[in-house]
Backbone bond lengths (Angstrom), bond angles and torsions (degrees), N, CA, C in turn:
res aa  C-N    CA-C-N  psi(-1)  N-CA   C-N-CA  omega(-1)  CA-C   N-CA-C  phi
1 X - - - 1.449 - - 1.521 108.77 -
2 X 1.281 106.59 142.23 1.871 111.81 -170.15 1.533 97.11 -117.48
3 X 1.687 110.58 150.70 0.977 96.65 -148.13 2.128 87.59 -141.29
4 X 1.203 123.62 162.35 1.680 112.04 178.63 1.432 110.03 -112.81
5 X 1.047 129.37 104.21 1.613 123.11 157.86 1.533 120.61 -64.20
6 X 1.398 111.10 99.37 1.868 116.70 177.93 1.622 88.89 -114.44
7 X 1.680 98.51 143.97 1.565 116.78 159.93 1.239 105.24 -97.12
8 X 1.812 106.13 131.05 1.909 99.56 174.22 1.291 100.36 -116.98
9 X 0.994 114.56 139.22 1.425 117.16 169.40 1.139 150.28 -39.63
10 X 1.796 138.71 -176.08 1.378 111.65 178.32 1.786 93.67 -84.84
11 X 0.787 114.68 -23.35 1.875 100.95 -169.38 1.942 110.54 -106.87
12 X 1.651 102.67 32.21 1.448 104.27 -168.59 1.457 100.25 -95.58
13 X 1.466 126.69 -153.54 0.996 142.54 138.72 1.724 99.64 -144.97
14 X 1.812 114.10 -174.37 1.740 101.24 163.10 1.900 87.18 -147.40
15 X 0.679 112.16 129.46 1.742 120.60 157.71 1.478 114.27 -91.13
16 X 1.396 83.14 100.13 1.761 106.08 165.55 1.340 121.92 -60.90
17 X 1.558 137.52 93.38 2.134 110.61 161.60 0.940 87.05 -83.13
18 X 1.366 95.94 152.46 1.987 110.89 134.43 2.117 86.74 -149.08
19 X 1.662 70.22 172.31 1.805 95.76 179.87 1.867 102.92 -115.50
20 X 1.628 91.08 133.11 1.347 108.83 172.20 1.491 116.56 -121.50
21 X 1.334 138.60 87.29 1.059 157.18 167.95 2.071 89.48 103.84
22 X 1.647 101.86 -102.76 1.172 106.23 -178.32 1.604 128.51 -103.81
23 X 1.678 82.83 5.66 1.704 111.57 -169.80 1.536 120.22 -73.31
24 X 1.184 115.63 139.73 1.455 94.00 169.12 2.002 111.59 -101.70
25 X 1.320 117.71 124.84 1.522 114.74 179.82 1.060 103.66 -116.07
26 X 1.509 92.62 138.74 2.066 126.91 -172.47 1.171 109.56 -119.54
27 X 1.270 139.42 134.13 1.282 149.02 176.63 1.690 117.49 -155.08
28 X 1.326 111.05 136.53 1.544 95.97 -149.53 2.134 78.64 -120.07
29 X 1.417 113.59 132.96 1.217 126.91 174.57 1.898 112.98 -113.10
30 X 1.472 92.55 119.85 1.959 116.52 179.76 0.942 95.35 -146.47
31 X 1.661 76.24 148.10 1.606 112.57 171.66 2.039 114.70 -81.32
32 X 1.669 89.61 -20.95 1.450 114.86 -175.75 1.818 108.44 -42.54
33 X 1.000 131.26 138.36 1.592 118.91 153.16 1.429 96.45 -129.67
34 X 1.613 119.22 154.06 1.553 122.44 141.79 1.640 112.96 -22.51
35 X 1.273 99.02 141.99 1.596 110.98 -178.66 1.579 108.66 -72.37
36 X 1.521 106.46 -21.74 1.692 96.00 -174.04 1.646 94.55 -150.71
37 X 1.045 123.59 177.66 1.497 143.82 -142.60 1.651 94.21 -103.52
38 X 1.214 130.09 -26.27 1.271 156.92 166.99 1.638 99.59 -15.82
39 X 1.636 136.69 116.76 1.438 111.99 176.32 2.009 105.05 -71.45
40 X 1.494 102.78 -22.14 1.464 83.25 -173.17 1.924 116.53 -91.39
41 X 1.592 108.94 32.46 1.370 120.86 166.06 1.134 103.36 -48.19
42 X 1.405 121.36 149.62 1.095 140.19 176.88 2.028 115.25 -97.00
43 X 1.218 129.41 127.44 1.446 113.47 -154.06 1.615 88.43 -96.92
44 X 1.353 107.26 147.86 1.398 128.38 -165.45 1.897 105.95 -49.49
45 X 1.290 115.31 154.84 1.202 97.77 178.73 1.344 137.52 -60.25
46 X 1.780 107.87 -41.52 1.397 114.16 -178.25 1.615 109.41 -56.23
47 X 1.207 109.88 -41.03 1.209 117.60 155.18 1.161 142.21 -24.42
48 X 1.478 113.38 -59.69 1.739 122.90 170.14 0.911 111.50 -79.81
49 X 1.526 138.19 -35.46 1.476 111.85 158.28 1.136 133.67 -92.09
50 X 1.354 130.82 0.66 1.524 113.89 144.38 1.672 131.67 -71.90
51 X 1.993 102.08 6.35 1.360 93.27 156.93 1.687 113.05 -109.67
52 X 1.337 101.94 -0.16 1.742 100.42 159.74 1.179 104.69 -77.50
53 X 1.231 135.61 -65.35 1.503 126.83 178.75 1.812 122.34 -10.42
54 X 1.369 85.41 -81.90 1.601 113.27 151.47 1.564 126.57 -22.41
55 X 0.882 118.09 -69.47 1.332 133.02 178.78 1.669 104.06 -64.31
56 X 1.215 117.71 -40.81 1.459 128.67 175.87 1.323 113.47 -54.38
57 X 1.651 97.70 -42.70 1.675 92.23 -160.59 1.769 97.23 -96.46
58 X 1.471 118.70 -3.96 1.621 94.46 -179.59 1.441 90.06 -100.02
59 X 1.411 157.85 30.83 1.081 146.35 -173.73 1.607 120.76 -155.39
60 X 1.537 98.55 -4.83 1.429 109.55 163.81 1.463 124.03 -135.98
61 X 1.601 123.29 91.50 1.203 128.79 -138.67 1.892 83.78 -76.06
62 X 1.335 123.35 -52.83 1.480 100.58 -165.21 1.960 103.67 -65.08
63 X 1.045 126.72 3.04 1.748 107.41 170.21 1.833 80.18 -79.30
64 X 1.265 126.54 -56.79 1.693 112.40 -160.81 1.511 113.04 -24.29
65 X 1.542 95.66 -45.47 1.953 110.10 -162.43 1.810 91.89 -79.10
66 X 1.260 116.38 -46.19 1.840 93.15 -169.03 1.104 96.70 -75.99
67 X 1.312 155.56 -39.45 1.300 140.31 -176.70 2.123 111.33 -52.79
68 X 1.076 104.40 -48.63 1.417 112.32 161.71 1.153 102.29 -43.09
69 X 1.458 129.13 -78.84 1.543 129.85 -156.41 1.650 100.83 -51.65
70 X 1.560 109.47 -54.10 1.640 110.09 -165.26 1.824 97.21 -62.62
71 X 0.860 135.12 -10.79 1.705 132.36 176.04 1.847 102.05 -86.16
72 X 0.768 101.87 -61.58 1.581 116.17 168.66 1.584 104.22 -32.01
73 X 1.257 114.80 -62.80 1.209 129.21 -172.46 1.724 109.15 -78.91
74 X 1.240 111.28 -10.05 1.466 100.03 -150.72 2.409 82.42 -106.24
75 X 1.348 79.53 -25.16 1.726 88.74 -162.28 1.509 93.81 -71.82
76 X 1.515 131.02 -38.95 1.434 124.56 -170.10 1.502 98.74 -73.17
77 X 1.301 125.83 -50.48 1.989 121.89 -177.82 1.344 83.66 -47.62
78 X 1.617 151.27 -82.20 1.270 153.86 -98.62 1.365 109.63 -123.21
79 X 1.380 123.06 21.90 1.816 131.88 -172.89 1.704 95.36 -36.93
80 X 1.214 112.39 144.50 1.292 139.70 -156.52 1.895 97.28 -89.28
81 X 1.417 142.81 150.25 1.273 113.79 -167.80 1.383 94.15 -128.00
């Protein structure tokens, strides 16, 4: 099994897919923590929305397809050089 070493930053987040049988799995990797130990901390921003993101895309199949289309769309303006 091959595997990617990325550094994310202090103010990043990274949204992981992968597929497990027919599943789609999301897991969002930071360096970010809550500022205090507090359960009602608030989780850093990059943070909360790469678990809205997340949450979006395993539970709302038409965001799956516009997010596709806007890549689709975003990759032909932006050809790779």
């Amino acid at each position: 099994m091959s595997g990617l070493t990325i550094n994310i930053g202090d103010d990043e987040c990274a949204i992981v897919i992968g597929k497990e049988d027919d599943r789609l799995i999301v897991r969002i990797e930071s360096t970010e923590e809550p500022e205090t130990d507090d359960e009602e901390a608030e989780l850093p921003m990059t943070k909360l929305l790469g678990v809205a993101i997340a949450t979006r895309l395993t539970e709302d199949p038409d965001f799956m397809e516009e997010m596709l289309d806007w890549f689709d769309d975003y990759s032909e303006d932006h050809p790779e050089e």
